[in-house]
Structures are given as C-alpha cells and as structure tokens.
C-alpha positions in Angstrom: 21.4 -10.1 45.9 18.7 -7.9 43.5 17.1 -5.0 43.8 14.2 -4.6 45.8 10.6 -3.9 44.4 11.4 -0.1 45.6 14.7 0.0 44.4 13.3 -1.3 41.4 10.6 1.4 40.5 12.9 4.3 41.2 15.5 2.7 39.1 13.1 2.1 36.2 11.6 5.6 36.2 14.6 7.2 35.9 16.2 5.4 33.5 13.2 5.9 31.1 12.6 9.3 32.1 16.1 10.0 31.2 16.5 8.2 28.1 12.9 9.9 26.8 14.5 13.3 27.8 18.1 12.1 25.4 16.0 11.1 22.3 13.6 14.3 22.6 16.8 16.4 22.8 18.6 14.8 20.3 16.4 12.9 18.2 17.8 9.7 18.2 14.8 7.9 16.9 11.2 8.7 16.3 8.0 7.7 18.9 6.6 4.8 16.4 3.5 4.0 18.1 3.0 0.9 16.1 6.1 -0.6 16.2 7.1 -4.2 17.1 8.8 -5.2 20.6 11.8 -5.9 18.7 11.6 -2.2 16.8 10.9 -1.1 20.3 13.5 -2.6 22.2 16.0 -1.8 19.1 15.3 1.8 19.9 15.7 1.4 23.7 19.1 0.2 22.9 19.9 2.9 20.4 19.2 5.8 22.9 20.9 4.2 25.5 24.5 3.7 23.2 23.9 7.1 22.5 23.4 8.0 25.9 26.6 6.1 27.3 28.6 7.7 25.0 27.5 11.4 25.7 27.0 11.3 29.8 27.6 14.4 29.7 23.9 14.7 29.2 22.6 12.8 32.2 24.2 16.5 34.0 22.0 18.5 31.7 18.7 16.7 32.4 19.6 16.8 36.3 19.9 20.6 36.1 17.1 21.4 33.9 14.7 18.8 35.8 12.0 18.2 32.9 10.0 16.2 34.7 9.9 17.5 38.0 11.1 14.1 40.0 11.2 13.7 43.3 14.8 13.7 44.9 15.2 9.8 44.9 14.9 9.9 41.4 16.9 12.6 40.1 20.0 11.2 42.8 19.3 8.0 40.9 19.6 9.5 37.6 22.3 11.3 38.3 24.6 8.3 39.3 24.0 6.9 36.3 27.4 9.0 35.3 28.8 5.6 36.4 27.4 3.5 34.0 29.9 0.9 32.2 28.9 -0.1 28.5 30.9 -2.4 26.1 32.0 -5.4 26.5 31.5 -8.0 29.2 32.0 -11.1 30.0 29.4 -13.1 32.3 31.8 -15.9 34.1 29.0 -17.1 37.0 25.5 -16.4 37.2 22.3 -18.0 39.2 19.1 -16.4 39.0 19.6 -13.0 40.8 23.2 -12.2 40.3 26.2 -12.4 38.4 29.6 -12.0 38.2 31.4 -9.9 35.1 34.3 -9.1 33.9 35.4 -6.1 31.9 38.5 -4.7 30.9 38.3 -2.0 34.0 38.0 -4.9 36.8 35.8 -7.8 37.7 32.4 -6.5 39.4 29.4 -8.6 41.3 25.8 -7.5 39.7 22.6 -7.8 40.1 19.4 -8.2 38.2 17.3 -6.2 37.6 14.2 -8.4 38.1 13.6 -11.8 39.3 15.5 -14.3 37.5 16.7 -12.5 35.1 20.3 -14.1 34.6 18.5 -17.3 34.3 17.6 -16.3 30.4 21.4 -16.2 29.5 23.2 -19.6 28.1 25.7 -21.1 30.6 28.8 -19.1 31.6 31.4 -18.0 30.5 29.7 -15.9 27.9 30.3 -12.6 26.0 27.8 -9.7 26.4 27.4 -6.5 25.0 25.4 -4.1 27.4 25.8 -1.6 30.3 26.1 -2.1 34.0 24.9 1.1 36.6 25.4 2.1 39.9 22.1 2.1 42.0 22.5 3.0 45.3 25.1 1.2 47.0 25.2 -1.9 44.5 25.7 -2.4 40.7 22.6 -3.5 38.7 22.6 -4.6 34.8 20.9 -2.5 32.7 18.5 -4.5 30.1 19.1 -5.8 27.5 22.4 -7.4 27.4 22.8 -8.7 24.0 24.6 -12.2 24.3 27.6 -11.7 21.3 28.8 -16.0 21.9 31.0 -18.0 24.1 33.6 -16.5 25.7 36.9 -18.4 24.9 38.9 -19.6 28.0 42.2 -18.3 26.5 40.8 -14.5 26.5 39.8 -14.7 29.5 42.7 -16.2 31.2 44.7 -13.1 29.7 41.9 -10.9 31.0 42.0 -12.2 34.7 45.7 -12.5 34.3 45.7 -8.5 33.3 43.1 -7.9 36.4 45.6 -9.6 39.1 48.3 -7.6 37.5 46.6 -4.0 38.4 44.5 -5.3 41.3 41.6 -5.2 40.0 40.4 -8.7 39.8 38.8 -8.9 42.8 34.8 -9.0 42.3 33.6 -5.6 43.5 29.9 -4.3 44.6 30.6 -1.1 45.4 29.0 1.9 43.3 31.6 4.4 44.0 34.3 2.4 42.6 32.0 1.3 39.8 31.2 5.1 38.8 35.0 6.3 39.5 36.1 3.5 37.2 33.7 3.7 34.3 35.1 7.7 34.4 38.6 7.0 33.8 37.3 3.9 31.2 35.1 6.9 28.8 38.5 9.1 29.4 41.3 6.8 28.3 38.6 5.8 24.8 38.2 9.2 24.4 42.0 9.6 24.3 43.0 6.9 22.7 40.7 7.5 20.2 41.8 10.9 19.3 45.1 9.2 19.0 44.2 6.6 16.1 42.7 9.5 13.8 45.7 11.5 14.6 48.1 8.1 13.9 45.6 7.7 11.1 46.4 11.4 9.0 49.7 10.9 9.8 49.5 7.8 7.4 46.9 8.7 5.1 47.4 12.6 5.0 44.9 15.1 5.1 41.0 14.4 4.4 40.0 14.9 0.9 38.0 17.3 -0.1 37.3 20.9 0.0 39.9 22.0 -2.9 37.6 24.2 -4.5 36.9 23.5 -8.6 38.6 19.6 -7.8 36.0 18.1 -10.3 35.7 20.9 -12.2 36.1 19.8 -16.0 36.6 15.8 -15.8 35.2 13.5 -17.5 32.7 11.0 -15.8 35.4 7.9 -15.1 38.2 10.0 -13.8 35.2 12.0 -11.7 33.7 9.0 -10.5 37.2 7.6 -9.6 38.0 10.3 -7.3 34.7 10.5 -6.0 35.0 6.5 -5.0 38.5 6.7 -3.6 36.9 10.0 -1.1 33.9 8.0 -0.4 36.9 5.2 1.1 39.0 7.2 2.6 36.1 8.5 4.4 35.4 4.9 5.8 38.6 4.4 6.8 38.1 7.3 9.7 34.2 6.3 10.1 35.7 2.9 11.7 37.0 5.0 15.1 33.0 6.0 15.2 31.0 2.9 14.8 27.5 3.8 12.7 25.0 2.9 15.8 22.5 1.6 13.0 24.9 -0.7 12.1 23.1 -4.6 12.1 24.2 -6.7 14.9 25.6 -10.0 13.7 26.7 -12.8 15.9 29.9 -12.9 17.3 31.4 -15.9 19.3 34.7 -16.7 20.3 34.5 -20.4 19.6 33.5 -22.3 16.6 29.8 -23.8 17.6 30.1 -27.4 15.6 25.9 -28.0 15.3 22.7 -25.7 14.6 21.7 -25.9 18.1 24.8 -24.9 19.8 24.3 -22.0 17.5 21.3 -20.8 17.8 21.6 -20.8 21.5 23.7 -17.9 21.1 20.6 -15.3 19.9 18.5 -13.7 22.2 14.6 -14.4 22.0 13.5 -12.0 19.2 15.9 -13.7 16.4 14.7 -16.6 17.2 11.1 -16.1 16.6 11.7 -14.3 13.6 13.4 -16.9 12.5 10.6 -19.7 13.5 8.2 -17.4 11.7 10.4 -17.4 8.4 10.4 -21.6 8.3 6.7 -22.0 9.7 4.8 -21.9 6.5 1.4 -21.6 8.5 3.4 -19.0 10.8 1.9 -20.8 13.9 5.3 -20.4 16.4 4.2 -21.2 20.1 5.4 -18.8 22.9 8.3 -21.1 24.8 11.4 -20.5 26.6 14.4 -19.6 24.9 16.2 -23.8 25.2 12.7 -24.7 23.6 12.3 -22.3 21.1 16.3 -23.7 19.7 14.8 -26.8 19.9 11.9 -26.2 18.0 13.5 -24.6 14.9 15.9 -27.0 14.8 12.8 -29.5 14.2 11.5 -27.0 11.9 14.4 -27.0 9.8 14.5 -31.0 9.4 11.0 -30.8 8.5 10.3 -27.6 6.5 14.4 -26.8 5.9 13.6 -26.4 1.7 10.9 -23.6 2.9 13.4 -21.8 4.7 16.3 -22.3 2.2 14.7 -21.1 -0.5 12.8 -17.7 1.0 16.5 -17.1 2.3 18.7 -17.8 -0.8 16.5 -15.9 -3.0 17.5 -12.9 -0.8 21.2 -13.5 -1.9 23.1 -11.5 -5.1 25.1 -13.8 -7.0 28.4 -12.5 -5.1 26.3 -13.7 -1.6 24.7 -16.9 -4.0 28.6 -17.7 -4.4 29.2 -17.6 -1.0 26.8 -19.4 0.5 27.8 -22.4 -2.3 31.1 -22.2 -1.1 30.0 -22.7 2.7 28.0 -25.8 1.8 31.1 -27.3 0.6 33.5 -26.1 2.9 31.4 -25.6 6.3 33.7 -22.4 6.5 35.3 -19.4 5.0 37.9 -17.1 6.3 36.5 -13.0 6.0 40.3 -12.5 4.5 38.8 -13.7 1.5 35.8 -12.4 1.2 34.6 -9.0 0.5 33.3 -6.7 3.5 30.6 -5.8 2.3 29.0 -9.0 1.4 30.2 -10.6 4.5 28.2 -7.6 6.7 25.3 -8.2 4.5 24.7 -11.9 5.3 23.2 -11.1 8.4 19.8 -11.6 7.4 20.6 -14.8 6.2 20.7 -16.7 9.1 20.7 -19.8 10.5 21.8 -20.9 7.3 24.8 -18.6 7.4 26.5 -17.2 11.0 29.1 -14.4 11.2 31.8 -15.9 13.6 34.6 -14.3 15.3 37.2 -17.0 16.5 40.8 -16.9 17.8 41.8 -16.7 14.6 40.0 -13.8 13.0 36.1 -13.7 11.6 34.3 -16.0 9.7 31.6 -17.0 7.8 30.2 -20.4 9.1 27.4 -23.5 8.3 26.1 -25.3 10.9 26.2 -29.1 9.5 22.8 -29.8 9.1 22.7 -26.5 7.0 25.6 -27.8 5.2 23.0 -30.9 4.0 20.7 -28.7 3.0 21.9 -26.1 1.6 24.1 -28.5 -0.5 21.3 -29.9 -2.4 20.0 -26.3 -3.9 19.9 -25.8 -7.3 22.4 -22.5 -7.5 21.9 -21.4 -11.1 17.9 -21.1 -11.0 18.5 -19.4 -7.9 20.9 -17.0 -9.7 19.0 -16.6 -12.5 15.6 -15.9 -10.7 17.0 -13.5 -8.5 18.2 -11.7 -11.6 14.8 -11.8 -13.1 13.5 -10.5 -9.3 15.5 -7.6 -9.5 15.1 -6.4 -12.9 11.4 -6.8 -11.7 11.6 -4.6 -8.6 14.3 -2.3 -10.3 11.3 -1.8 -13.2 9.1 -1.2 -10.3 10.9 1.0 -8.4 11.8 3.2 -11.7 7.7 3.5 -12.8 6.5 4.3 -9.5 9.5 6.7 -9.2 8.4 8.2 -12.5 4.6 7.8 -13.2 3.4 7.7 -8.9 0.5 6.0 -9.8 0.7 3.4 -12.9 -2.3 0.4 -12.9 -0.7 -2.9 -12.4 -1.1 -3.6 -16.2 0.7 -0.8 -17.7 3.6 -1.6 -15.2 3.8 -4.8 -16.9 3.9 -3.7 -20.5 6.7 -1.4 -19.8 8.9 -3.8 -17.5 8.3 -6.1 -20.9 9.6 -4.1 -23.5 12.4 -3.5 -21.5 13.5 -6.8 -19.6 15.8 -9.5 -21.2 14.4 -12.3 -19.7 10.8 -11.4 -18.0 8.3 -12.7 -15.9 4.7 -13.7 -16.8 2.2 -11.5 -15.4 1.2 -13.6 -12.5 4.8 -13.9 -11.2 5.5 -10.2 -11.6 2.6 -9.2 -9.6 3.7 -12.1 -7.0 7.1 -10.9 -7.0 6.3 -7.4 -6.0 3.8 -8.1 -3.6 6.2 -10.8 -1.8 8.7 -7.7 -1.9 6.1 -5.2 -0.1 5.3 -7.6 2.3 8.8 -8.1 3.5 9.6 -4.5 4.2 11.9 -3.7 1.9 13.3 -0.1 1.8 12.1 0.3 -2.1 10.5 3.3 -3.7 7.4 2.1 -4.2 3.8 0.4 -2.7 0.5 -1.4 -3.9 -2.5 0.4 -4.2 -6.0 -1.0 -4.9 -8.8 0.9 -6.0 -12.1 0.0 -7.7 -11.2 -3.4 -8.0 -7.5 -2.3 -9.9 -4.1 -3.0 -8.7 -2.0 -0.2 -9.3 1.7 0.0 -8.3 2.3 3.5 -6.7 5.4 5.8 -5.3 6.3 4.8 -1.3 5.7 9.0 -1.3 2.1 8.9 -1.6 1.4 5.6 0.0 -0.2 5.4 3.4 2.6 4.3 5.0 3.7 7.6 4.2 1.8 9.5 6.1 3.4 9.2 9.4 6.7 10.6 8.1 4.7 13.4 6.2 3.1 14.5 9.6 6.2 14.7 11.8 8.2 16.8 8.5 5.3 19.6 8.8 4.8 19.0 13.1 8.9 19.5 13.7 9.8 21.0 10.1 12.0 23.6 11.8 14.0 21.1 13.7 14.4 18.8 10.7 15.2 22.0 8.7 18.0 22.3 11.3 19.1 19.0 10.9 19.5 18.7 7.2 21.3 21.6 6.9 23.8 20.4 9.3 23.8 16.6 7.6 26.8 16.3 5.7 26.3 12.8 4.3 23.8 11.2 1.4 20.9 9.0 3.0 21.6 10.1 6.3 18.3 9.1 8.9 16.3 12.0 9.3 14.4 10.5 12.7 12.3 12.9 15.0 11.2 12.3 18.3 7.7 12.8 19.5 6.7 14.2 22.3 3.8 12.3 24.6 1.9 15.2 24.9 1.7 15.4 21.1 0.4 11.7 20.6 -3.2 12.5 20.1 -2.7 15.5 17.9 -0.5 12.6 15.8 -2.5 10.4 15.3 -5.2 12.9 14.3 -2.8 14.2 11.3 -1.8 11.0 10.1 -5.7 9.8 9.6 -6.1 13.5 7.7 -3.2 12.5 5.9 -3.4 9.4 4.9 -7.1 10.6 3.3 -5.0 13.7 1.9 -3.2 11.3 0.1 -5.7 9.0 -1.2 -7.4 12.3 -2.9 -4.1 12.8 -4.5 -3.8 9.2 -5.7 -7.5 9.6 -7.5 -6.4 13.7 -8.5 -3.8 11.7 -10.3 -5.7 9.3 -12.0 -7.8 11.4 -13.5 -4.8 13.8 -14.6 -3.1 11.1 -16.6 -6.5 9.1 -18.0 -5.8 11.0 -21.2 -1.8 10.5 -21.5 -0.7 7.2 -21.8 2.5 6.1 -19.5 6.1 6.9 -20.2 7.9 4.0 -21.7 10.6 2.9 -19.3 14.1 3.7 -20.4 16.2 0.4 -19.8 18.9 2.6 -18.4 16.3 3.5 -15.6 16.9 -0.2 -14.2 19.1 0.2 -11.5 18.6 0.7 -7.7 18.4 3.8 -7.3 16.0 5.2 -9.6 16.9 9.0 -8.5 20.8 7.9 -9.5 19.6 7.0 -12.7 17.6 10.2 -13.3 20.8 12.3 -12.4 22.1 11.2 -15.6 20.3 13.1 -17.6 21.7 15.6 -19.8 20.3 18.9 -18.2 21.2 17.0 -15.3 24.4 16.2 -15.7 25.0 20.0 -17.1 23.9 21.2 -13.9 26.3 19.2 -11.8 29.3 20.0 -13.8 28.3 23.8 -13.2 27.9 22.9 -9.8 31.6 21.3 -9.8 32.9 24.4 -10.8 31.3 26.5 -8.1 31.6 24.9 -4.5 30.3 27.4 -2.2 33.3 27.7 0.7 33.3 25.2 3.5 31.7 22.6 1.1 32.8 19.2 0.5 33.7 19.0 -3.2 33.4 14.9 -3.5 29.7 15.0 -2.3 28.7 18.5 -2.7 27.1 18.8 -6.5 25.9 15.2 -6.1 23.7 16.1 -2.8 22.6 18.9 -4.4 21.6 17.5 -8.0 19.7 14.4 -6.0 18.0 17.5 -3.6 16.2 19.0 -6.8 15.4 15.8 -7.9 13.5 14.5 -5.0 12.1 18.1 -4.7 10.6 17.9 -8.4 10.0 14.7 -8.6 9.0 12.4 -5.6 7.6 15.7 -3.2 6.1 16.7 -6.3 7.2 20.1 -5.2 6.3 23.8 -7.5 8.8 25.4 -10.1 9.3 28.1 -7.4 10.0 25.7 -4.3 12.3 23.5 -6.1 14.0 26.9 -7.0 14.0 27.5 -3.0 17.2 24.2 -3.0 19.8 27.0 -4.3 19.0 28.7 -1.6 18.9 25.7 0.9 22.5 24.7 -0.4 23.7 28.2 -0.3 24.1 29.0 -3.6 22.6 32.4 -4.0 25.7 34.4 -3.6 27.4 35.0 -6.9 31.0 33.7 -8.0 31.0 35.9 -11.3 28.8 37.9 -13.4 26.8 35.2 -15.1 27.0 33.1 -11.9 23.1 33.7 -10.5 21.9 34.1 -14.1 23.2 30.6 -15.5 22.5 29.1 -12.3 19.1 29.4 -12.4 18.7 28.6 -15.9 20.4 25.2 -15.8 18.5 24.5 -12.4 15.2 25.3 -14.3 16.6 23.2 -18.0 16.6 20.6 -14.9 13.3 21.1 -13.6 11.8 20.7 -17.2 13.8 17.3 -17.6 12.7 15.7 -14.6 9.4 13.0 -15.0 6.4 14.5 -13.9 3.1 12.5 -11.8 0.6 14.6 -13.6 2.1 14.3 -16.9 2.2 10.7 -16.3 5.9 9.9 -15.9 6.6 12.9 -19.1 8.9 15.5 -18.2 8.0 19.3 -19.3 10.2 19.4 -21.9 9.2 16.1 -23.4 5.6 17.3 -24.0 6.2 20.3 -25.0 8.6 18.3 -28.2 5.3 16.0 -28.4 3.5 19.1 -28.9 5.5 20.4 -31.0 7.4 17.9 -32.5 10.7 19.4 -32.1 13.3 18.5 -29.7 15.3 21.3 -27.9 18.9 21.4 -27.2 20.9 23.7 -24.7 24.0 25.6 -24.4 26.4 24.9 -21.7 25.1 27.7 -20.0 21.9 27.0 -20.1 20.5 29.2 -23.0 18.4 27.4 -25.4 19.9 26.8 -28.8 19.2 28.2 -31.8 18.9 25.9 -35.0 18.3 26.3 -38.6 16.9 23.3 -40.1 20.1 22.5 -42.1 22.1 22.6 -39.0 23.8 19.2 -38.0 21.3 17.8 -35.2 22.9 18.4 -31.6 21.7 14.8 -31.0 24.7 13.4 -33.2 22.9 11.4 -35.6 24.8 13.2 -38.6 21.5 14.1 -40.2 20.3 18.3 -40.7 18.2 19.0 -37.4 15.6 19.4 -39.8 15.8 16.1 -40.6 15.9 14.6 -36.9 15.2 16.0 -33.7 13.3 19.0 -35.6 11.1 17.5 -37.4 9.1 14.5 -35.0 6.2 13.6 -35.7 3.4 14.4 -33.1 2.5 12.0 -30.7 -0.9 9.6 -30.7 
C-alpha cells in the first residue's frame, strides 16, 4: 500500500507549504540559497521538530490561510495535528510499506514514494522521524534518520507492553493515529512539567536574579558562582533538548566490524565521509550497501589519510581517548567526560557513539583499532598544540587589526608563540582551517598579489548575514532583546518573494565590503600593527579583550547595578561582550556603541551618580577596545604614544590626577614620573 501520485502531490504541497509558513513565523532557520542538500535537508528536519512540537501552529496556518490552498490541501494540512514524532522502531518493511512500533501502539505505513523503505538496513531497526495521517492511511514523513539496531530484548518489552493495553495490533487507520498522537504530546507535556517540578524540589530554586550577588568579589569566587549557575542551568536544559544539537549514532547493539557500522548512517554521512579519505575527492554516486563497501576499501587503502585529517581535529583530552579506544576497542561514557564524549561526533568512522543495553559508549570498529593503533600520539599532540596557538594568534589579529597582510600576522604570532610554525606551515595551517568551515573569527583575503588574513566581519562570506540584519533588523531587534542566553543563533527566514531583492544586496555588499577592506589599508599604511599580547591566545578573542582593565571596571559596576528582571550570573557579562562586538568587530560610532545601555536597559538611574559613572566607564571602555583604523591600537593607547604618558582611572571612571612623584598606578614602585608618565614616543 503507498500513496498514490495524487495523494502524493497534495501531501507534498502541504507539508512544504506549512513548514515554509512555521519557519517564516518563527524563524527557525534562514532561506540559504546556496546551501548543500545536507544543510538543506538538516533544515527540513529542524522546522519540522519544531513544528511537531508546537502543533498548535498547524491550527493558526489553517485559519489564517497564507497561501490561499485549495480545500484538499488545507484538510490535508490540517490532519497533520496527528502527526507522531520520536522514536520508532521499523520491525518489517518491503518496498512500499512498513510496519512500526512506537510506544503509543504498533501502526502499518506507508511510503511516501516508490520504494522508499527499500533504503533502510534490514529490520528490526531504530528510527527517529515522524509518521502523519493522510487521508484514511498513515504515511512516513521523510527523513527518518536510522539511530541503529533495534535490540530484540526492547522490543520484546515493547510488544509485551502493547498486548498489555491493546494496542499491539498493527493499525492503518488515521483517526486512531491522530487521536493517539494527542494523548502521546499531552502525557510529554505533563510528565515533563513534572520532572522540572521533581527537579526544584531537589535542587531548589534557579539561581539568579538576587540583585548585587556578584557585586564586590573577586574574579575566582565570581567565576565560581558564575560556573556552578551556568550548571545548574544545564541540568533543567536536559527536559528541553537544544534542536541544534549534533546527531550522533545510536544503536542498541554493539556492531563488531566497520561495515556493520557504517551501515547504520544514512547516505549524506557516508559521502562526507568518502570525500574526507578520497585524497583526489573522486566518490562515485552508488547505493547506500555500495557506498559501505567502498569506504571500507578506502580505508584499507588510504586509512593513514583519513587517520591523520581526523586525529588532528582531536584536543589532547579527545587525543587521549581515542588512544585509549585503540587499545581497548571500547570505553564506557561513565568514565569519560560529556563533553568530550558529545564532541567526537565528527570523528567518525574512527570513533562511534554507541548506546547498548548497558548504557553509552564510545566504540572502534577493529580495522580502526589496527589503524589507529599504529599513530604516533605525541606529534599528534604536540602539532595540534602548535595548530591552535596558530589559529588562536589568528583569530586574535584579525579580531584586533581586521585586515593584517599575511606577513605581519606572522611576526606577531612569532614573538608570541612557544614553539611556532615556519612561515609556510602557518599559512598552510590557516588556510586548511578556512577551508574546513570552521566557526573562527577570521578569513583570507587576497589582493594585489598579497595574502592578508582578515576579520570573518568584513569577509564576503559576510555579506549574506549583513543583508538579512538591515532587510529584517526589526525582527532581529525583537529577538535579541528577548534572547536570554550568550551565542544564541540569531537565524532569519526569508521570504520567496524577497529572493531577488537578496541577492541584489548581497552583490552591493559584498563590493561594500571590499571598499572597506582597501579604506582600511590605506588607514593603517602609516601605523604599523599592534603587537599581539600572549594573553590574547585563547578562543575567544572577545573573552580575552573583556579582561581589560576598563573592562573589567565596567563589569564590576555593572554587577552592582542589575536592572530588575535580569539574570545576575549572565547579565554584566552579555552586556560587556555587547559593547565589545559593537566597538570592535561592527566597527560601530562612539555614539552607537553608547546606544547598548540603552539596549540592555540601563538608562534609568539607581542613585545619583548612577547615569553619570555609567557612561564614563562605558566610554573608559570604548577608548580601550582595539580599533581597525588604528590598526589593532586602541584610543587610549595612541593618544599615550602621542603623548607618551599613560592614563589611569578612578573606580568611577574619572581620570586620575598624578604628580610626577606620585607612586605609578601601574605598581612598578617607581614615581609615575619615572614610569607610565614619562614613555618615550613611539617610531
């Protein structure tokens, strides 16, 4: 049984027509017109979760009818109310039909094209997906992600619980699917609610919003309390699963060769997984049984390739790991930390996330096991160290400077790095980091024959993101005022009709942008770079400049004076890193940066000197921060090369006033005269 080609269409259009009308609503993710199939169908998926999970909006779109459907299709919209998503497990198939379990009842479906069961690995297997009602039959909704075998013992408890409520008879019928999947979304929703109430009950009330909590501590004891909030937040998070969260592969029994699992990944790992061992990236189009195949005779034949472009991803606590896998083939997650064990994702198929009878783990196929055993660990180690003080170096001088020429990047990542790279490897390094699509700070620009490394802000790339901030700035405005979390995706949809007028900006842009790479150039021909501070090589680049003094002065005011409803762990922290993206990387006015106080809502006065000290520790800040033009020197740090004196502040933000003889605020022990009043002037 399968839809027919009528059936079909109607069920097609309104699916997408629905799911377009969700993500321009809600703005789940934004209309990239150059994205892959696999970005593409990542974002069908993401809409679709979302969607599931809110059906109250499939009522909304009915009754405001945005695309004026014909009855058929809005009727078939609206039954998708009675769409199941989770978990499922596939126990027959043949090429037009299946039959699936879930924890509501056993149901009969069918495909949703020809043969389209026939992609899936033998049955039983565990899905994750969504099955609909359309018209009088039940149809899967694509894709369902295949998650691994599905162990006989689970589901001979799950059939067993079926019999015992009468449910394990396979059902067709639409009504009972859409009256089931109902009472399924209530008794989550419930139970749910009941874990965070179970959890408070344990844990107590949510930190936060005690007003002056941070006020006055010194920087361990802050960062302490700000660490044990950021947990305690993460233990509620887990009843609301992040839906950019990386899919890992999940199986409930041990596969015991490379084959068996890699069988388990749907089409689009696999390829991206050929392309990563195929050194001439030559990966023929096959069927999914062929394409296993395949890599499995890439890895005999080209395994090193792929072993070493995938361990060099690895820190030394995933480096570790992985060592310990070649030895032992297996590792219980009880031992490991989460976080490393999430982020080994990317490292397959020399590493799989399992989840067995016995809990999760992380597992090594055997031939993987061979391979992996024979790799040098410490050079790995230490060349990933050496990688990372590379790109850290990057990220800071592109972060600081926008534009620095390939050369002068060099000589400052030298006078700073403990163990560097030569020239040739540095370059290679950062261009092999570009081209993997890492999220760093900055790009590669060529011009005139010159490599220059330049801020992600101003690269083409860019330009995209630029357009949709100034075509939906009043929606995103909405958004980030609402956003209550650091880093959160800001993602806006785009609307068809819009496309052309798109694409149009982004060309203007990206040329707007290339003016303002050469307007910088010629601003800092005369000013030689800023030397890099070795305390500017971390990962985040803006973390590091929030340690600056005026700075940190700032945020310790800000402590102090939490406007109501405000989260004190995150609060002064969101708002320091707003002023300096706004000075720095937007490359923002005195005035607009200015504009953040009143974006946070800090305009309203909590004392007499509240507004006035304010806005002078905000501007002390300002002055601090690296600037392009200036060629990665801050405000105040040309006006001391100008001068040759250094300035110091009051807590308050007042400048201070000092006689020569005065001790230097800088603690040296010498008369200011002596020190910080008396540099000499710059070449």
């Amino acid at each position: 049984m399968r839809l027919n080609s009528q059936q079909h269409e109607v069920f097609a259009t309104a699916l997408h027509s629905l799911l377009t009308y969700v993500n321009q609503r809600c703005g789940i993710v934004r209309n990239d017109t150059g994205a892959s199939r696999v970005d593409q169908c990542m974002q069908h998926e993401l809409v679709a979760r979302f969607l599931w999970d809110h059906c109250n909006l499939i009522d909304d779109y009915v009754q405001e009818n945005p695309d004026n459907l014909a009855p058929a299709y809005l009727s078939c919209a609206a039954g998708l109310v009675g769409t199941l998503y989770g978990t499922l497990f596939m126990v027959r198939r043949n090429a037009n039909e299946a039959t699936v379990l879930h924890y509501t009842g056993a149901y009969t479906v069918s495909a949703p094209s020809d043969a389209y069961f026939t992609s899936f690995p033998d049955a039983p297997v565990e899905v994750r997906g969504a099955i609909a009602p359309c018209g009088d039959c039940i149809v899967a909704i694509p894709p369902l992600t295949v998650m691994g075998l599905a162990s006989e013992t689970m589901l001979d408890q799950l059939r067993a619980d079926l019999a015992a409520h009468g449910t394990d008879r396979p059902i067709s019928d639409a009504d009972v699917l859409t009256s089931r999947a109902r009472s399924w979304r209530a008794h989550r929703t419930s139970e749910r609610l009941r874990q965070e109430r179970a959890g408070h009950q344990v844990k107590g009330p949510g930190a936060g919003y005690h007003r002056g909590k941070l006020a006055g501590l010194g920087e361990q004891e802050r960062a302490k309390l700000v660490s044990e909030h950021l947990q305690h937040k993460e233990h509620f998070a887990e009843f609301d699963p992040d839906p950019f969260e990386p899919i890992c592969l999940h199986t409930r029994e041990c596969p015991e060769h490379l084959e068996d699992a890699l069988a388990l990944l749907d089409d689009e790992w696999l390829y991206s997984i050929a392309l990563d061992i195929d050194e001439e990236g030559d990966v023929p189009e096959l069927s999914h049984s062929k394409l296993v195949q395949h890599i499995c005779k890439l890895v005999s034949t080209r395994g090193e390739h792929l072993r070493d472009s995938l361990l060099l991803l690895c820190d030394e606590e995933e480096l570790g790991l992985v060592r310990l896998l070649a030895q032992k083939g297996e590792v219980s997650a009880a031992s490991i930390d989460p976080a490393i064990m999430a982020s080994l994702d990317a490292l397959m198929p020399i590493v799989f996330i399992v989840e067995t009878e016995h809990g999760t783990v992380a597992w090594m196929a055997p031939e993987m096991q061979r391979l992996v055993s024979e790799a040098d660990f410490p050079t790995y180690a230490k060349l990933r160290r050496r990688l990372n003080e590379a790109r850290y170096a990057a990220r800071a001088l592109a972060t600081m400077c926008g534009v620095i020429s390939m050369g002068d990047a060099y000589e400052r990542y030298l006078a700073v790095a403990r163990d560097p790279l030569d020239y040739r490897h540095f370059s290679l390094a950062l261009a092999e980091l570009e081209d993997r699509g890492s999220r760093d700070d900055y790009a590669l620009w060529r011009h005139n024959g010159t490599s220059y490394l330049i801020s992600a802000e101003i690269s083409d790339s860019s330009a995209a993101a630029r357009v949709s901030r100034e075509m939906y700035a009043d929606h995103i405005m909405s958004r980030m005022s609402s956003a209550n979390t650091e880093g959160a995706p800001l993602m806006v949809a785009l609307a068809e009709e819009d496309e052309d007028e798109f694409l149009m900006l982004v060309t203007q842009k990206a040329l707007e942008l290339e003016q303002m790479r050469l307007a910088l150039l010629n601003s800092q021909r005369d000013l030689p770079p800023h030397e890099l501070s070795p305390f500017m090589l971390t990962p985040s680049p803006t973390g590091a400049l929030a340690k600056l003094d005026a700075l940190r002065a700032l945020r310790t005011f800000v402590d102090a004076h939490i406007p109501n409803d405000q989260n004190d762990y995150e609060f002064a922290d969101l708002f320091v890193r707003s002023i300096i993206v706004s000075s720095v990387l937007m490359g923002e006015s005195y005035n607009e940066t200015m504009d953040v106080i009143k974006l946070y809502h800090m305009e309203g006065c909590e004392g007499t000197d509240y507004s006035d000290t304010l806005g002078r520790l905000v501007t002390n800040a300002y002055n601090a921060l690296p600037r392009w033009d200036l060629n990665g020197w801050s405000l105040e740090e040309n006006t001391e090369r100008i001068t040759g004196k250094r300035r110091f502040f009051n807590a308050d933000g007042t400048a201070m006033t000092l006689a020569d003889s005065d001790p230097c605020p800088c603690g040296s022990g010498k008369a200011y005269g002596a020190c910080c009043g008396n540099r000499r002037l710059a070449s």
